[in-house]
C-alpha positions, 0 to 999 in steps of 0.5 A: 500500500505505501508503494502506491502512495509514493507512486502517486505522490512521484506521479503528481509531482511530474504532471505538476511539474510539466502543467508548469513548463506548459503554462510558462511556454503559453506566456512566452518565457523563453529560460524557464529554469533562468533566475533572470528570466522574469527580469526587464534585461537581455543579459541572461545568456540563455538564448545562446546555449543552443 
């Protein structure tokens, strides 16, 4: 029984987890994990990791 309870906990985390990228991308935030994201500056450096 306590194996599915962890189950459904590590389940919920993810899909909370990925309703959350979903969400950010809808807005247009390019570096969801960048603590500079939300900030006015285009000094973040993000952009030119590819």
């Amino acid at each position: 029984m306590s194996n599915l309870i962890v189950g459904l906990i590590i389940i919920a985390i993810i899909c909370a987890s990925i309703a959350k990228i979903i969400i950010e991308k809808k807005k247009g935030v390019k570096c969801i994990g960048c603590p500079e994201s939300g900030s006015k500056k285009n000094g973040c450096g993000c952009s030119s990791l590819k």
